[in-house]
C-alpha positions, -999 to 999 in steps of 0.1 A, spaced: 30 324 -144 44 352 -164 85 356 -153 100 389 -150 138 393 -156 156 419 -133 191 430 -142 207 444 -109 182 426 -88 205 423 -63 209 460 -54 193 485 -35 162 495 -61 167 462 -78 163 441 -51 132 457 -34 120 455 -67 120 414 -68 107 422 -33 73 438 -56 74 413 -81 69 382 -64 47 397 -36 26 404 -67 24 370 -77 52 373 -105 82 347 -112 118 367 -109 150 358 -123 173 384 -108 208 389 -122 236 404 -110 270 404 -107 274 417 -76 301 442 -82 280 466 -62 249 449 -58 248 426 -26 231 389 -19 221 401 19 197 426 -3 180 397 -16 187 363 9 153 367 24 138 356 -13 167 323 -19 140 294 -7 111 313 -25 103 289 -55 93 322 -76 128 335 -69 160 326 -93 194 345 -89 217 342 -116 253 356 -107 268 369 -144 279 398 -160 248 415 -180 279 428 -200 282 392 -213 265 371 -231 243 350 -208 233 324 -223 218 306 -195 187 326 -207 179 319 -241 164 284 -227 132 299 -206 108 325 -214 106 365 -206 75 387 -206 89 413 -187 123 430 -188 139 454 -162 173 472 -167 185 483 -135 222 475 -141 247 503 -133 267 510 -104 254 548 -95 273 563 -67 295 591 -78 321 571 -57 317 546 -83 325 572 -109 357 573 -98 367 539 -91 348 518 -117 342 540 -142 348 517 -171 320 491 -154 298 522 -150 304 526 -190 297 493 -200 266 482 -174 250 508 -196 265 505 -231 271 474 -237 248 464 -212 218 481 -223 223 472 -258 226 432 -248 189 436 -231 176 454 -260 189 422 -278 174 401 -254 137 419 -254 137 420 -289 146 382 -293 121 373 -262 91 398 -275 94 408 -238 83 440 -225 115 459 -209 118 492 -190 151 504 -196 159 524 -162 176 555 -171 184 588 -149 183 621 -141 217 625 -146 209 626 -185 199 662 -179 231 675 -165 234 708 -151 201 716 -162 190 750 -176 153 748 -170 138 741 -138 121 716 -131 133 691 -157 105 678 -180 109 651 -203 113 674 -229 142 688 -215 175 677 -238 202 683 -209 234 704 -203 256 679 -198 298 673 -201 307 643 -223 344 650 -213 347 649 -172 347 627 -139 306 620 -145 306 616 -180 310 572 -176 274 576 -161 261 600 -176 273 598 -215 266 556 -207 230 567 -203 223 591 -228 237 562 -251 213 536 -236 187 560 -247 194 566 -276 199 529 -282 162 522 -271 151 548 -293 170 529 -324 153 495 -308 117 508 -307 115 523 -344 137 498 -360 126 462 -341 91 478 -326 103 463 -294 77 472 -261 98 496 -244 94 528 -219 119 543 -199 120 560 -172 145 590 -157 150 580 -119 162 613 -94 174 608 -59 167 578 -45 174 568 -5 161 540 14 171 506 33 193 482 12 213 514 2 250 510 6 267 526 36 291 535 13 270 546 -12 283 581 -14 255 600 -20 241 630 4 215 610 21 240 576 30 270 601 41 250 625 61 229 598 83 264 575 90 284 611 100 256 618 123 252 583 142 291 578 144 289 615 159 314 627 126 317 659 111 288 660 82 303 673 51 291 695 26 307 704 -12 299 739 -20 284 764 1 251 738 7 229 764 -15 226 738 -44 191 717 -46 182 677 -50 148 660 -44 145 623 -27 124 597 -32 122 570 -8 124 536 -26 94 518 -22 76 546 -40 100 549 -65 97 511 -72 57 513 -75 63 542 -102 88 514 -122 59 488 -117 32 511 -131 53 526 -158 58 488 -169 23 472 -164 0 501 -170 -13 503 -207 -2 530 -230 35 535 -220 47 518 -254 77 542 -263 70 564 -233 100 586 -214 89 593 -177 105 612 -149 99 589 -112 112 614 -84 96 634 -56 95 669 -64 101 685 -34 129 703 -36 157 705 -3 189 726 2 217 705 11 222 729 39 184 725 48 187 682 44 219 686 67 201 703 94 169 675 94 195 645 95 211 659 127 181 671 142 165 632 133 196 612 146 199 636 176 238 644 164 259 668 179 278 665 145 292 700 132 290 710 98 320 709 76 326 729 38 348 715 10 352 718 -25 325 716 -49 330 682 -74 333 688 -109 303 692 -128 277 686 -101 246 695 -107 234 729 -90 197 720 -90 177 691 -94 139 688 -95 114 661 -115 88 676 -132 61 648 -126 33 657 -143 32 632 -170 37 602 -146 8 618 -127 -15 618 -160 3 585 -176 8 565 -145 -19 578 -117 17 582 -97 31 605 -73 51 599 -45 32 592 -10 65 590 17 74 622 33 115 631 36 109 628 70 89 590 74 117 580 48 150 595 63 134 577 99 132 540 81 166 546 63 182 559 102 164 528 112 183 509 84 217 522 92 212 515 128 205 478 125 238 476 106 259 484 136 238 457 160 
């Protein structure tokens, strides 16, 4: 049986990840530290004999790996809510610094295959729209987003240095909006603050005017474009955008979440945050051609489960 190693297995895309894994007849050794990652995401896998957690630091070095066997490596590691940004940001800098350089260590000792999870974040406030792969970003190194952003244009750039110097098995793929169950309440992201406003009946916020753009991809979609990008021939070396590209106004999204949760929430204005994006759309044609992916969940099946989600919480 071939064992898969999953940084941040224990958080929302990691842990329905292990969910794929071992459904498709993998052995998983999740690790996480659970600074924002939770062990509720994953206590439904604890007695499966496929299953391993391993609480550490991917930051460190772990050592309790050098004793078993990878063929498959996936960095999911990072804290990514802009709340994060602004609380840890020197975790955010390091889950994908130091972090992504330790599993690029690791691969290359292990001859394991790794994706290296990356984001759209890398292209900033883009100037071309959609954003291909080609695309080399408008981004601030200096500024509130930089720790996540700057951390991930490094772990690029380190897998770049990996896979001409070592030869190392690598693709990596740029990850857009991403909603779904297992995503924290707290999350601080559109999708997470809009649905929890509406069902506790409080006033749905909005930075900016609403006029500025994001796509979402509901998570078990996303998660079978990580699985194909990793076990579908050809993707040696490959960069490849996983995101739906259908493109919503925040004004637009705010109106479907009320009309979904039947909310009499108003709508409330405040200040723009620095350096957020104005647009955001994945050009997916290569995955399409590469991977034979597109996303298959409409906004509206997917914000439905994650109301669901949400709901259950409160029980």
């Amino acid at each position: 049986m071939e064992t898969c190693l999953v940084t941040g297995g224990a958080g929302f895309i990691g842990s329905h990840l292990c969910d794929k894994l071992t459904e498709n007849g993998y052995k998983v050794i999740c690790l996480d530290n659970l600074l924002t990652g939770s062990k509720k995401n994953i206590e439904h896998l604890l007695k499966n004999p496929n299953f391993e957690f391993l609480e550490a630091d991917v930051c460190d070095p772990i050592n309790q790996l050098t004793s078993q066997p990878i063929d498959f490596l996936f960095h999911l590691a990072s804290p990514a809510s802009p709340a994060d940004f602004e609380k840890i940001p020197e975790e955010v800098l390091l889950a994908n610094s130091l972090g992504g350089l330790n599993v690029l260590k690791i691969a290359e000792k292990a001859k394991a295959k790794l994706l290296m999870a990356s984001t759209s974040e890398v292209y900033g406030d883009p100037k071309e729209h959609p954003q291909k792969e080609t695309y080399w970003g408008n981004v601030n190194s200096f500024g509130p987003r930089s720790c996540y952003d700057e951390s991930k244009r490094f772990a690029e750039a380190a897998t770049y240095v990996y896979l001409h110097k070592y030869g190392i098995d690598v693709r990596l793929v740029r990850i857009f909006n991403t909603y779904g169950p297992r995503m924290r309440k707290d999350d601080g992201r559109v999708i997470s603050n809009f649905i929890n406003q509406a069902l506790e009946q409080k006033p749905l916020t909005i930075y900016g005017k609403g006029g500025q753009t994001r796509s979402f991809c509901f998570v078990s979609d996303l998660v079978e474009g990580i699985f194909k990008a990793m076990f579908t021939d050809g993707t040696k070396g490959e960069i490849i955008n996983l995101g739906n590209p259908e493109e919503y106004k925040i004004i637009d999204l705010a109106d479907k979440v009320k009309k979904l949760t039947n909310s009499n929430s108003e709508i409330v204005f405040g200040n723009l945050p620095p350096d957020d994006p104005t647009q955001r759309q994945p050009d997916i044609t290569k995955a399409k051609r590469l991977l034979s992916w597109e996303p298959k969940v409409t906004v509206n099946e997917g914000l439905l489960k994650t109301i669901e989600y949400y709901k259950s919480l409160s029980v």
